[in-house]
C-alpha positions as CSV (number, residue, x, y, z in Angstrom):
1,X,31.9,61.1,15.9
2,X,35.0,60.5,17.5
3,X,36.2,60.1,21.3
4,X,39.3,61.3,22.5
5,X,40.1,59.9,25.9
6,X,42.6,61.6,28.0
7,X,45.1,59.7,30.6
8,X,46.4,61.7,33.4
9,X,50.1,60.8,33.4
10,X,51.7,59.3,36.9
11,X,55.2,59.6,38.1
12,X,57.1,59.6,41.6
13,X,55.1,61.6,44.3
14,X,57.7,63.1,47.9
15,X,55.9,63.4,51.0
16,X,56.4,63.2,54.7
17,X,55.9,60.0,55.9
18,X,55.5,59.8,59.9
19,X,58.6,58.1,60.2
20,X,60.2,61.7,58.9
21,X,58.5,63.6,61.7
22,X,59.1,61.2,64.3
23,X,63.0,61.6,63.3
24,X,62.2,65.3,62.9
25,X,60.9,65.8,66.3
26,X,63.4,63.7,68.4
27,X,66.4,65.2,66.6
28,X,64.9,68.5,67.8
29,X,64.4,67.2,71.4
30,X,68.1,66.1,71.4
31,X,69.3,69.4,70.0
32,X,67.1,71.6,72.4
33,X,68.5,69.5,75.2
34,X,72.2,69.8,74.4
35,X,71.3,73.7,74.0
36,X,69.7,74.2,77.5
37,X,72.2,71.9,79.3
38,X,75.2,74.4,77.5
39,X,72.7,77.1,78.9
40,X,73.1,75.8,82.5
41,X,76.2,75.5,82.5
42,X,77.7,78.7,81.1
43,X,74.7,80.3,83.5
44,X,76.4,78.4,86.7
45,X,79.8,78.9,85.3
46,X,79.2,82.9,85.6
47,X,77.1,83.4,88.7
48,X,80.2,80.7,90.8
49,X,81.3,82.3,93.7
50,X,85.4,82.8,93.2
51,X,87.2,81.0,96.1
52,X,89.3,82.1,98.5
53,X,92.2,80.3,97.7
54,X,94.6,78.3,99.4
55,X,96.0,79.8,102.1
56,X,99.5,79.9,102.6
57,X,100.9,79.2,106.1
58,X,102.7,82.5,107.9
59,X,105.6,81.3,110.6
60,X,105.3,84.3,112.5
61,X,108.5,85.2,114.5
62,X,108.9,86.9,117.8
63,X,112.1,88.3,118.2
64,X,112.9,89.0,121.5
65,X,115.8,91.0,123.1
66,X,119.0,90.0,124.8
67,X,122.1,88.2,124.3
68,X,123.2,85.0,122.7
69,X,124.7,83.9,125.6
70,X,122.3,85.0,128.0
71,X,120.1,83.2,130.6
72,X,117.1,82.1,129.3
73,X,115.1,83.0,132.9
74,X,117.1,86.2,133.3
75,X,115.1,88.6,135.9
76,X,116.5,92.5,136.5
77,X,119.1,92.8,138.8
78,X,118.7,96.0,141.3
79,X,120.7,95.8,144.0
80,X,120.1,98.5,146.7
81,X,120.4,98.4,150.5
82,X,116.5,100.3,150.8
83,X,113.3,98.2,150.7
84,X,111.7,98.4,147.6
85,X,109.2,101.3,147.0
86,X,106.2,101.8,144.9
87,X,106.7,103.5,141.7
88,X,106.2,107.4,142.8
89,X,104.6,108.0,139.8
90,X,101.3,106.2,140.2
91,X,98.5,108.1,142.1
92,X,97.3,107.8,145.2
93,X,93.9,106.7,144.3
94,X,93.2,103.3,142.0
95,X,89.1,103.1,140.8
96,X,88.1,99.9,141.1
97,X,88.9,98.5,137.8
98,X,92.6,99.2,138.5
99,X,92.5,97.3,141.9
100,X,90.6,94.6,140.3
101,X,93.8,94.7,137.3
102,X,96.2,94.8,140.6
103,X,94.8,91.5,141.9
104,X,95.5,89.7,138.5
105,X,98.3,90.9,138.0
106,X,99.4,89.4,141.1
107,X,97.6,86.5,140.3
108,X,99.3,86.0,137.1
109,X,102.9,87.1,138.7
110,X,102.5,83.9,141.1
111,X,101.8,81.5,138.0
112,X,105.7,83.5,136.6
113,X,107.1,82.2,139.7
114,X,106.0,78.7,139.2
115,X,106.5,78.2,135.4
116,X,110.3,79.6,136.2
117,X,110.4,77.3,139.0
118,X,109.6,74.3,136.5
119,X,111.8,76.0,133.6
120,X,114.9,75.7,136.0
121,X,114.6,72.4,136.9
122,X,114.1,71.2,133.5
123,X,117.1,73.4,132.1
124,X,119.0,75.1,134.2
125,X,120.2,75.1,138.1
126,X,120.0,79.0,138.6
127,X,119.8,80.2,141.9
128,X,118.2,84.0,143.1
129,X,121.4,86.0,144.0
130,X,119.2,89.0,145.2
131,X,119.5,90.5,148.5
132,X,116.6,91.8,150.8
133,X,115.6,94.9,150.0
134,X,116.5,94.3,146.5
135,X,115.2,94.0,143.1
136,X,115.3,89.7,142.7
137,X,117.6,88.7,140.1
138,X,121.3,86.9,139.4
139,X,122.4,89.8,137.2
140,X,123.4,88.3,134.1
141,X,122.6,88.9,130.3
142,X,119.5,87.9,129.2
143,X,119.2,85.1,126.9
144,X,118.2,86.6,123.1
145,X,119.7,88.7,120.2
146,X,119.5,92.2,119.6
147,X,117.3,95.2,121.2
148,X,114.7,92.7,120.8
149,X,110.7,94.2,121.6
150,X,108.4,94.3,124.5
151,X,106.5,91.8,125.2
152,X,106.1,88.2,126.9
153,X,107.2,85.5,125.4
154,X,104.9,82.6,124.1
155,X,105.9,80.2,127.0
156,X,104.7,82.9,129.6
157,X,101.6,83.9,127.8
158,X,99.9,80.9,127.3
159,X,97.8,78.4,128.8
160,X,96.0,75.8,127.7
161,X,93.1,73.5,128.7
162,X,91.9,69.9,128.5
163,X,88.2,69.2,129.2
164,X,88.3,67.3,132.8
165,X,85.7,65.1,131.7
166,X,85.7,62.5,129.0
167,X,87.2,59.0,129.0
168,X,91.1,58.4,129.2
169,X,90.8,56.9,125.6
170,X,89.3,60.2,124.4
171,X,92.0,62.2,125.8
172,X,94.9,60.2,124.6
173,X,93.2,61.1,121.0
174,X,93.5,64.5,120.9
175,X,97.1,64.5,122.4
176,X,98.3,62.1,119.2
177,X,95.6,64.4,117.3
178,X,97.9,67.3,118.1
179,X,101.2,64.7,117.7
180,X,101.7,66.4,121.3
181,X,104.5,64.6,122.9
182,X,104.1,63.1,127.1
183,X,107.1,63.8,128.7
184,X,108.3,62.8,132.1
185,X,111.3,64.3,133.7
186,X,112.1,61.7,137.1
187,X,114.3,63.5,140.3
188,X,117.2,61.3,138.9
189,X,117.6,63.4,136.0
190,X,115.7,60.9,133.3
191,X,113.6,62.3,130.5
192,X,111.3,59.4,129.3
193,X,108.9,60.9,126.0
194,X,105.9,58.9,125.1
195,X,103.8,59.0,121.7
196,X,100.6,57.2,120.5
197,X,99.2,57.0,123.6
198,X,95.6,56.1,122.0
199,X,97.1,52.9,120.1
200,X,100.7,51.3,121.3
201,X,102.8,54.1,123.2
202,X,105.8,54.3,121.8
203,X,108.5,55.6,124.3
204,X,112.3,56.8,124.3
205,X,114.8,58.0,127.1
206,X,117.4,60.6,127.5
207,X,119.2,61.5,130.3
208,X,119.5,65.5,129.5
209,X,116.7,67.9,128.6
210,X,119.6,70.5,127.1
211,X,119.0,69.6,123.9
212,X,115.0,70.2,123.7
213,X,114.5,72.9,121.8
214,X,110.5,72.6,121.5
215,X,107.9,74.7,123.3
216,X,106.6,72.2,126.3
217,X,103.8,73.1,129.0
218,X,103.3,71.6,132.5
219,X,100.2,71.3,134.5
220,X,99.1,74.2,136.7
221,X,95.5,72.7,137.8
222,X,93.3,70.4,136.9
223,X,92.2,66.6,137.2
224,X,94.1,65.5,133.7
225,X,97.9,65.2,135.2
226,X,96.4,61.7,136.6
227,X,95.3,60.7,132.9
228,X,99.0,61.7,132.7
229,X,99.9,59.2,135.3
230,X,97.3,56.6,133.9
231,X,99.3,56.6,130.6
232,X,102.7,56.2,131.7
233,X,101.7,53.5,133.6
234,X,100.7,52.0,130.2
235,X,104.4,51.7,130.0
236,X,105.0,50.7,133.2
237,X,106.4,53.7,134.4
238,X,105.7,55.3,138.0
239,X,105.4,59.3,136.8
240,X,104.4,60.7,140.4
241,X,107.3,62.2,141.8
242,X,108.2,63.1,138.1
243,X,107.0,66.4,136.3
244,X,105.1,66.1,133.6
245,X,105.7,68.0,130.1
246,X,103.8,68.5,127.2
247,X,105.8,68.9,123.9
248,X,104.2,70.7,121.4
249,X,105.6,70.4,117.8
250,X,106.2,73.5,115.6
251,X,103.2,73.1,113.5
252,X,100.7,73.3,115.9
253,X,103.2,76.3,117.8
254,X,102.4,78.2,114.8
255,X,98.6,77.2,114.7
256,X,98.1,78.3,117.9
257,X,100.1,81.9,117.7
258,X,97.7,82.1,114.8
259,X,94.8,81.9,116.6
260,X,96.1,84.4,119.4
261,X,96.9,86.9,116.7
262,X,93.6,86.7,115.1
263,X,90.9,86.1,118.4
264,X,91.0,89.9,119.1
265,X,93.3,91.5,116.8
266,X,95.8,93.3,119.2
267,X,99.7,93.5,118.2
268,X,101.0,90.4,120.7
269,X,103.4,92.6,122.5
270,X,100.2,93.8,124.1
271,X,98.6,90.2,125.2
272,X,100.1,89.2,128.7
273,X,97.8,85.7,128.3
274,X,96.4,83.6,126.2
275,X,94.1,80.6,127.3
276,X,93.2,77.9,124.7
277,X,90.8,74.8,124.8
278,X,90.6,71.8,122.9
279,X,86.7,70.8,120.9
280,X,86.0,68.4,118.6
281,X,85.5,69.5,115.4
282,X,83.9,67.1,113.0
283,X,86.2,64.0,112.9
284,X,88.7,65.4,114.8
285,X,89.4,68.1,116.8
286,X,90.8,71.9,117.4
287,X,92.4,74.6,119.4
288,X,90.5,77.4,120.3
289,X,90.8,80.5,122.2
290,X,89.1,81.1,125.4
291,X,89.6,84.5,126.7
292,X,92.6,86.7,126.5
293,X,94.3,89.4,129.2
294,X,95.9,92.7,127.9
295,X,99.2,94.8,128.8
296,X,97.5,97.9,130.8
């Protein structure tokens, strides 16, 4: 009897080895992660809040009546040989509020006075031709250009304040924050400016104030006319019988009727003051707006 014997035939056998998953599975990690960061950032991309874009600075102009040639402190000349009289049209009774408006007003006419008292000294050598009885006033043009609209000016609108207390280092840092200019304007005539008053003053002299065309403030109150005096004597330079200016330059003229135009919102010709304060603000510091007082 014969045997067959069978042999199974053996070939080349495929099969995942675990070095093909763990290739498999960190591809797939690597792929997933790529996804889901793509994810995230097409997800923040579309929920960004848009900015607001950089914002252009405005020079805003006042444009003033008058002429030219005109007298930059020009008053109304009324010449009459009658006292003057109340206006006929306001009543006889004044509530409260009205009387209390009266008093500032007055108030505010005094502080006029004195800022044209230091305007004409510093530029010009007008004198009151007005009689008694008689609206005050030489009677010339004023100085502008065309009809002009109502209104005060910037110089006689605003007022602004140093923090009395703080070291004389701190407040020479926030004038050269500014770039405000110390000027000091002797009886002889003399103008003597002085910048970087927190590091190495720097100084220059001019005989004439005709030529300064910038918007300066003097001091009306308050203890920091000494610190004033302090500096210059950095220089060696004896400032009390000397008024003292501020010059402001025109960048930080325009900041400042920025942030009169936008405290309250009112058209200026209707703001009779303005009163700003200085703060630090993170490394530096800023202008602010106090408090402001309206045309009735």
């Amino acid at each position: 009897m014969s045997q067959i014997s069978v042999r199974q035939q053996t070939g080349p056998v495929m099969k995942v080895t675990k070095y093909d998953l763990v290739t498999a599975t960190l591809i797939a990690m690597v792929v997933g992660l790529v996804v889901g960061v793509a994810a995230l950032i097409v997800i923040w991309l579309t929920n960004r809040i848009p900015s607001d874009g950089v914002e252009v600075p405005v020079e805003i102009l006042e444009m003033p009546g008058g002429s030219p040639d005109g007298a930059p402190d020009e008053t109304l000349l009324v010449e009459s040989p009658d006292p003057e009289t109340d206006d006929p049209s306001v009543a006889d009774e004044v509530s409260e509020e009205q009387e209390l408006m009266e008093m500032l007003d007055n108030v505010m006419e005094v502080s006029d006075q004195a800022t044209q008292v230091a305007q004409e000294q510093f530029e010009t050598a007008s004198k009151n031709s007005g009689k008694p009885g008689s609206a005050s006033g030489t009677g010339r043009r004023p100085l502008g250009m065309g009809n002009g609209k109502s209104g005060f000016p910037r110089e006689q609108r605003w007022f602004t304040r140093f923090a009395d207390k703080g070291s004389l280092d701190s407040y020479a840092r926030q004038l050269d924050f500014f770039k405000i200019e110390l000027g000091a304007l002797m009886p002889d005539g003399t103008l003597t400016y002085m910048t970087n008053m927190s590091t190495t003053p720097k100084t220059k002299k001019t005989t004439s104030g005709k030529n300064e065309s910038r918007l300066y403030m003097n001091w009306q109150g308050g203890d920091r006319r000494k610190a004033d005096l302090e500096l210059f004597q950095k220089i060696k330079l004896d400032a009390n019988d000397g008024m003292i200016l501020h010059f402001y330059s025109k960048p930080v003229e325009q900041m400042l009727l920025k942030l009169e135009r936008d405290y309250a919102g009112r058209p200026i010709k209707e703001i009779r003051r303005t009163y700003f304060f200085v703060r630090s603000a993170g490394t530096g510091y800023e202008f602010a707006v106090e408090r402001q007082l309206y045309v009735r």
